[in-house]
DRENNUPA-291587 format. One record per atom (N, C-alpha, C): residue in three letters; x, y, z; atom name; residue number from 0. Coordinates in Angstrom, 3 decimals, decimal comma. Atoms other than C-alpha are relative to their C-alpha. Layout:
BEGIN
+------+----------+----------+----------+------+-----+
! code !       c1 !       c2 !       c3 ! site ! pos !
+------+----------+----------+----------+------+-----+
!  ALA !        X !        Y !        Z !   CA ! NUM !
...
+------+----------+----------+----------+------+-----+
% end
This chain:
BEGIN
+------+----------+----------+----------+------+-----+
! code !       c1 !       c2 !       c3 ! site ! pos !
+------+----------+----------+----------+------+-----+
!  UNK !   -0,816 !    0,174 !    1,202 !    N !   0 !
!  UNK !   83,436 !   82,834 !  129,035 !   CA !   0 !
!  UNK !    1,481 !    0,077 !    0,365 !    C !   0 !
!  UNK !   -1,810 !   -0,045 !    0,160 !    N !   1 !
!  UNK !   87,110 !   82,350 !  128,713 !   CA !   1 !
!  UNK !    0,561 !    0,633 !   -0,700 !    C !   1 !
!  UNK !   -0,415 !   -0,896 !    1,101 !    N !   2 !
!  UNK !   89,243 !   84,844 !  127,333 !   CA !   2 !
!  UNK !    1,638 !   -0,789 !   -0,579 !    C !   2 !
!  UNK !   -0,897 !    0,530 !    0,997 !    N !   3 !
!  UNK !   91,666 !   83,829 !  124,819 !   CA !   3 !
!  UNK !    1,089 !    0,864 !   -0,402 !    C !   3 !
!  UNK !   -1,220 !   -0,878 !    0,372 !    N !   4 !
!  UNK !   95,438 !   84,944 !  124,250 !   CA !   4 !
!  UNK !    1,084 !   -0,247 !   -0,633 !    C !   4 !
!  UNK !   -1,617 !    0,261 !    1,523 !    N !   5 !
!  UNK !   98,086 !   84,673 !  121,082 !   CA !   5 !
!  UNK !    0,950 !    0,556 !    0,427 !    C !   5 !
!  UNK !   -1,201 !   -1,097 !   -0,124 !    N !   6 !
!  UNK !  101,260 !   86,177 !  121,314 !   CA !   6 !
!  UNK !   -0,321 !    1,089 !   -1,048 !    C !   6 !
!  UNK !    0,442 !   -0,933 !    0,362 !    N !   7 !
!  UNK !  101,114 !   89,690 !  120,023 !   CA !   7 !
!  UNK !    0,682 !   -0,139 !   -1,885 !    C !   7 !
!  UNK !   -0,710 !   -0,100 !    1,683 !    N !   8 !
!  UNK !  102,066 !   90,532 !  115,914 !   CA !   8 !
!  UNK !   -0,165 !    1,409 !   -0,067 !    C !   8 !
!  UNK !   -0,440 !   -2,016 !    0,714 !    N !   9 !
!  UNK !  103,228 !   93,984 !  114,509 !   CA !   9 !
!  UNK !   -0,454 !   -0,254 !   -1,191 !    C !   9 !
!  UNK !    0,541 !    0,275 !    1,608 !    N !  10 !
!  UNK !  101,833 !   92,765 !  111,187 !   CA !  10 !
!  UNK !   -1,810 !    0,899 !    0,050 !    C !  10 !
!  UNK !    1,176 !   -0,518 !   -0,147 !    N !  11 !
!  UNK !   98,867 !   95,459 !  110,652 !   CA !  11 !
!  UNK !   -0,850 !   -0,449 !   -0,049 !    C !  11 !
!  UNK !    0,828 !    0,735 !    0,667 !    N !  12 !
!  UNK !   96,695 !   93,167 !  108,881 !   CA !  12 !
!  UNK !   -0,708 !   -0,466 !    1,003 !    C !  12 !
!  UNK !    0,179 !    1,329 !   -1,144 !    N !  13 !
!  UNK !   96,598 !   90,916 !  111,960 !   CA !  13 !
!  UNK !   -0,691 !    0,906 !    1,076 !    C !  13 !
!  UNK !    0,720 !   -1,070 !   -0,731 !    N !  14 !
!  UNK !   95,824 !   94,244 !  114,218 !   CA !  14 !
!  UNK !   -1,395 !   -0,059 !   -0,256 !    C !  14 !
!  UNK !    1,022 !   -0,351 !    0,376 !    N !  15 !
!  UNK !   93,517 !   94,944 !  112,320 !   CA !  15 !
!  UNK !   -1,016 !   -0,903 !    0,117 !    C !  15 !
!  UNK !    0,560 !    1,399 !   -0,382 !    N !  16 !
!  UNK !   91,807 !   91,904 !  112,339 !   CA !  16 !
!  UNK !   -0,619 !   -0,483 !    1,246 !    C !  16 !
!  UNK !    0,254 !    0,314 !   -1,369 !    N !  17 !
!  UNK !   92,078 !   91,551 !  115,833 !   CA !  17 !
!  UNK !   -0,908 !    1,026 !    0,707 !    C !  17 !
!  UNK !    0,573 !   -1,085 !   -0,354 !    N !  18 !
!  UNK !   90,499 !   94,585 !  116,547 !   CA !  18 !
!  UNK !   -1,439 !    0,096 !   -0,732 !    C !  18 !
!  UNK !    1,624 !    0,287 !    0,697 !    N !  19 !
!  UNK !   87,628 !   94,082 !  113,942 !   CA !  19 !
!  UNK !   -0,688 !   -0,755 !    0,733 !    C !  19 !
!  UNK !    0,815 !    1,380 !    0,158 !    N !  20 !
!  UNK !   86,520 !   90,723 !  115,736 !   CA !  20 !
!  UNK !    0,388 !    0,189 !    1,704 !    C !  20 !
!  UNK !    0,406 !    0,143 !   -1,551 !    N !  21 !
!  UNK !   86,538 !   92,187 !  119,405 !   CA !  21 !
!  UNK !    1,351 !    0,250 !    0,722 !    C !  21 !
!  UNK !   -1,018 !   -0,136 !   -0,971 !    N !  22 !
!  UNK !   90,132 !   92,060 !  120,593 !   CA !  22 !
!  UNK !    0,312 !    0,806 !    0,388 !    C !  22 !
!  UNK !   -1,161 !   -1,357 !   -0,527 !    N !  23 !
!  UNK !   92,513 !   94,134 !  122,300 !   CA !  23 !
!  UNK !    1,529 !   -0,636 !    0,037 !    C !  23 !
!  UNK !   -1,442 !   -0,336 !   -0,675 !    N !  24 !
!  UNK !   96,561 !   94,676 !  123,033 !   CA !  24 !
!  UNK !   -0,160 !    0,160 !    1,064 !    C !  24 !
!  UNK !   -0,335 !   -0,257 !   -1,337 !    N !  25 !
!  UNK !   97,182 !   93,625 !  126,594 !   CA !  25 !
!  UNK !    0,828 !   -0,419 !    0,342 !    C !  25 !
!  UNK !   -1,290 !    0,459 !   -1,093 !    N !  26 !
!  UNK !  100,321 !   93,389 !  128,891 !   CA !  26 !
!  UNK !   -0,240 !   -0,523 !    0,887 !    C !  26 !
!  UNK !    0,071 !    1,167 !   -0,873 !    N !  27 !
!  UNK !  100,845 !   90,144 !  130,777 !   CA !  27 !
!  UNK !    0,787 !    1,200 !    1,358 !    C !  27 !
!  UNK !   -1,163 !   -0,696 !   -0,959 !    N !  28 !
!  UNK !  102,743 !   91,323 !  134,324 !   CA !  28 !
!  UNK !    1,151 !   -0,572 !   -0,022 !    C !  28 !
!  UNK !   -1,406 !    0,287 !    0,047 !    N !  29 !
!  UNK !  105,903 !   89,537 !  133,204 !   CA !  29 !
!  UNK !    0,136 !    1,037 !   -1,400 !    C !  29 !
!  UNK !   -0,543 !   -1,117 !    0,764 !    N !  30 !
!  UNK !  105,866 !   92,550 !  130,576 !   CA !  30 !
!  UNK !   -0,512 !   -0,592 !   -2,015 !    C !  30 !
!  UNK !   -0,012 !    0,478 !    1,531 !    N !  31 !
!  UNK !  105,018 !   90,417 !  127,646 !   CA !  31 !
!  UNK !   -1,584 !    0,536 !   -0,772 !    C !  31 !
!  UNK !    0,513 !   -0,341 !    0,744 !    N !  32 !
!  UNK !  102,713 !   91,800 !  124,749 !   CA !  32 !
!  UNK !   -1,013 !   -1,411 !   -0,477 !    C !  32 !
!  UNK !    1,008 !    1,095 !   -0,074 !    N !  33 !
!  UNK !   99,554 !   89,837 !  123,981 !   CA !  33 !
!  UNK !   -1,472 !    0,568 !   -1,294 !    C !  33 !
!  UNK !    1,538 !   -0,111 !    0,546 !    N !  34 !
!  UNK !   96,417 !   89,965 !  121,727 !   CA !  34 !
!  UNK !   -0,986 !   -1,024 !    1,077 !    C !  34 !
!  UNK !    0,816 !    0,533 !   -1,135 !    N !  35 !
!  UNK !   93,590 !   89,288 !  124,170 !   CA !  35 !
!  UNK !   -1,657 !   -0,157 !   -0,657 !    C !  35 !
!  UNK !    1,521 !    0,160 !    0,313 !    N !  36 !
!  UNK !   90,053 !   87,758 !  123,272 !   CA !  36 !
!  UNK !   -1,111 !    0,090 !    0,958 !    C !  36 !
!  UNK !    0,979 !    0,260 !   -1,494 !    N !  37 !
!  UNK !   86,710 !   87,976 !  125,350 !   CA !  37 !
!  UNK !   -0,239 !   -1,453 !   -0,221 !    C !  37 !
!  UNK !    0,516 !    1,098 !   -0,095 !    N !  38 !
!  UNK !   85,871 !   84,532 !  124,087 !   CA !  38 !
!  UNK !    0,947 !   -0,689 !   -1,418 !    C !  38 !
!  UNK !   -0,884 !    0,786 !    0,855 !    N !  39 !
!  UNK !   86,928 !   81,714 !  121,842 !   CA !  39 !
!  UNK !   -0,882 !    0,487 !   -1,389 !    C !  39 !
!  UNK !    0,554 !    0,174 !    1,461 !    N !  40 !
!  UNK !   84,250 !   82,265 !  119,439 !   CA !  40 !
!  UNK !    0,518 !    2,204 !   -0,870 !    C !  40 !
!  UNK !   -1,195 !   -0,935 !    0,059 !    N !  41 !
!  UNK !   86,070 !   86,335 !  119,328 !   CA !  41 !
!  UNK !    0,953 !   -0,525 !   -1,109 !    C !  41 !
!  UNK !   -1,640 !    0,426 !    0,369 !    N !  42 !
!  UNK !   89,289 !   84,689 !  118,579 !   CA !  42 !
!  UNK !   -0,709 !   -0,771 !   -1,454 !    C !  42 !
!  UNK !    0,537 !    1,114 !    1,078 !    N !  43 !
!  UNK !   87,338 !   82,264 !  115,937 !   CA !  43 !
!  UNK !   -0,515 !    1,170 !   -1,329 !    C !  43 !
!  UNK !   -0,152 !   -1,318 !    0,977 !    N !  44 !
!  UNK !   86,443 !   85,578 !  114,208 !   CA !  44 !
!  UNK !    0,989 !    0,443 !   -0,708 !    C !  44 !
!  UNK !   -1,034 !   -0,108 !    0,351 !    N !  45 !
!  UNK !   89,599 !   86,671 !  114,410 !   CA !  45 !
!  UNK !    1,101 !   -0,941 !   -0,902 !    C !  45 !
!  UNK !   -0,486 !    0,758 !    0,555 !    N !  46 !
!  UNK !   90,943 !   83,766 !  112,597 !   CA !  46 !
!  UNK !   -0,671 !   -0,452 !   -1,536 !    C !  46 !
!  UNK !    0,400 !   -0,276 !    0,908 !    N !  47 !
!  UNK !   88,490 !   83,965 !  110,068 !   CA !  47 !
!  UNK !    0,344 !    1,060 !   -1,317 !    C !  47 !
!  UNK !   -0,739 !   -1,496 !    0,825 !    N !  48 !
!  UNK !   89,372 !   87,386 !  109,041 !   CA !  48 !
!  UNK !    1,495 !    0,257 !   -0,697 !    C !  48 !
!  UNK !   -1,511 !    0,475 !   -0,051 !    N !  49 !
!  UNK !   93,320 !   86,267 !  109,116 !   CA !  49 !
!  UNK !   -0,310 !   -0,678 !   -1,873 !    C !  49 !
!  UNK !   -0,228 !    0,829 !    0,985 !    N !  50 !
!  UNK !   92,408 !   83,848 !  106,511 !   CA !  50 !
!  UNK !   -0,505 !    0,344 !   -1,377 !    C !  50 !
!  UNK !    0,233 !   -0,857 !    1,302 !    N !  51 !
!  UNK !   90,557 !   86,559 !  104,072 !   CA !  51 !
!  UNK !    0,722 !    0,916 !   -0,362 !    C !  51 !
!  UNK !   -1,520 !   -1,166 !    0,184 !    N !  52 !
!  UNK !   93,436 !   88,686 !  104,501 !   CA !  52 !
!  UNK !    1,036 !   -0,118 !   -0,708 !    C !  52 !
!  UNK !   -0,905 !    0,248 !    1,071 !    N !  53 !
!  UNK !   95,660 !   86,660 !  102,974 !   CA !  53 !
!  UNK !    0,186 !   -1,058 !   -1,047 !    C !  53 !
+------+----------+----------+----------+------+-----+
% end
């Protein structure tokens, strides 16, 4: 599987979200902030949830 990566959001909702549907907060080594998926269908969760949120 391929893991899948957004740029990060401070918006709780979106945390939250991301964290319901598998993700994590990980740091690239150029320092940059990231939401990290194990897979697309993860992230496809996560985008689900986004869209009952608001």
């Amino acid at each position: 599987m391929k893991r899948v990566e957004i740029p990060f959001s401070s918006n709780s909702g979106e945390q939250q979200a991301m964290a319901a549907s598998g993700g994590c907060i990980s740091f690239k080594p150029n320092g940059k902030v990231v939401f990290q998926f194990p897979s697309q269908e993860h992230y496809e969760s996560y985008k689900s949830l986004i869209k009952g949120d608001k």
